[in-house]
C-alpha distance (Angstrom), angle and dihedral (degrees) to the residues before:
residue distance angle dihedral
X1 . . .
X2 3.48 . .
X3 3.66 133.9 .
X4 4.00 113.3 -114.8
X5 4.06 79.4 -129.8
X6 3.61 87.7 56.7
X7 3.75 91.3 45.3
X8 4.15 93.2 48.8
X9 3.79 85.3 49.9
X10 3.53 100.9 60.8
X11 3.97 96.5 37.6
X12 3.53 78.7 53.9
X13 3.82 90.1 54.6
X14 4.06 92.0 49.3
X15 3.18 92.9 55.5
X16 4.26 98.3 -105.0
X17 3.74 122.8 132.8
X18 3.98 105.6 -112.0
X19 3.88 85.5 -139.6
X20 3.15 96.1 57.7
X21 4.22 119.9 100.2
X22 4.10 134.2 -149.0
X23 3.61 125.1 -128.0
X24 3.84 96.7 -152.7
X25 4.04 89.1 161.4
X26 3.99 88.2 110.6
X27 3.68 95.9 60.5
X28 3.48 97.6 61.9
X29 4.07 126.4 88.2
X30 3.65 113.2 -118.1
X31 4.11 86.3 -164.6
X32 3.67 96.1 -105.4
X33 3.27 98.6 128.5
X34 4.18 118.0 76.4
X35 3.66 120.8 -176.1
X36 4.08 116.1 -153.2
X37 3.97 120.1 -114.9
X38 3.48 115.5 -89.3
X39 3.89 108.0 -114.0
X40 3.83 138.9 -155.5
X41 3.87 93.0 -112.5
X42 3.80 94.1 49.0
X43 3.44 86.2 58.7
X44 3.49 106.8 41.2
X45 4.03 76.9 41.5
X46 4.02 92.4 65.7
X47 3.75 93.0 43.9
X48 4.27 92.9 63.6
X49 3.57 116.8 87.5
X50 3.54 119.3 -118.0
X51 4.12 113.3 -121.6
X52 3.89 87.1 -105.1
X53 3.48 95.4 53.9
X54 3.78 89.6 45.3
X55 4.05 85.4 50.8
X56 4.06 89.1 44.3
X57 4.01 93.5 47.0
X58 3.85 87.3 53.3
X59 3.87 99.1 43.0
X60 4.13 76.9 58.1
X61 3.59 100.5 46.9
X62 3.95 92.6 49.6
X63 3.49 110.9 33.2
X64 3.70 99.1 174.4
X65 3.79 82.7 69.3
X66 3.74 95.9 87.3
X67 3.89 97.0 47.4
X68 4.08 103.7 33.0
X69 4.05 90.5 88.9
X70 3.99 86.8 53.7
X71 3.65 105.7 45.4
X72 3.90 112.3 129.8
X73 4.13 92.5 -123.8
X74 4.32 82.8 -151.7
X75 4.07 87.6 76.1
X76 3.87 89.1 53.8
X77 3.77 95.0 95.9
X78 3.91 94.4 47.7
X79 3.88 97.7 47.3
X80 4.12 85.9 43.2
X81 3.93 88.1 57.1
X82 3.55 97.9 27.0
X83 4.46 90.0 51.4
């Protein structure tokens, strides 16, 4: 453990008067705050998809979903022979 010496020393060194004293009582908890159980539901709860995701995992899955309704019908023959 160190020596208060030691300890006035190196506040010295960083620049803090050794006189000087800390409030800390703000940083501690005064047990105010409660936080609910975690139950089964809530869990199973964050596991479902939401309907956008659903939507979003689809659009991913089957790309050709977001261009099919704007294909130009006139390049049909070409990617037919070309595929």
């Amino acid at each position: 453990m160190a020596s208060p010496k030691f300890a006035d020393r190196v506040k010295r060194f960083l620049g803090i008067d050794p006189e000087d004293t800390f409030d800390d009582s703000s940083f501690y908890d005064d047990g105010s705050y409660i936080e609910s159980e975690p139950s089964t539901k809530d869990f199973v709860r964050g596991l479902l998809p939401t309907s956008t995701g659903v939507i979003n995992y689809l659009k991913e899955l089957f790309p050709f979903v977001n261009w099919i309704f704007h294909y130009n019908l006139t390049w049909l023959l070409g990617d037919i022979i070309a595929g």
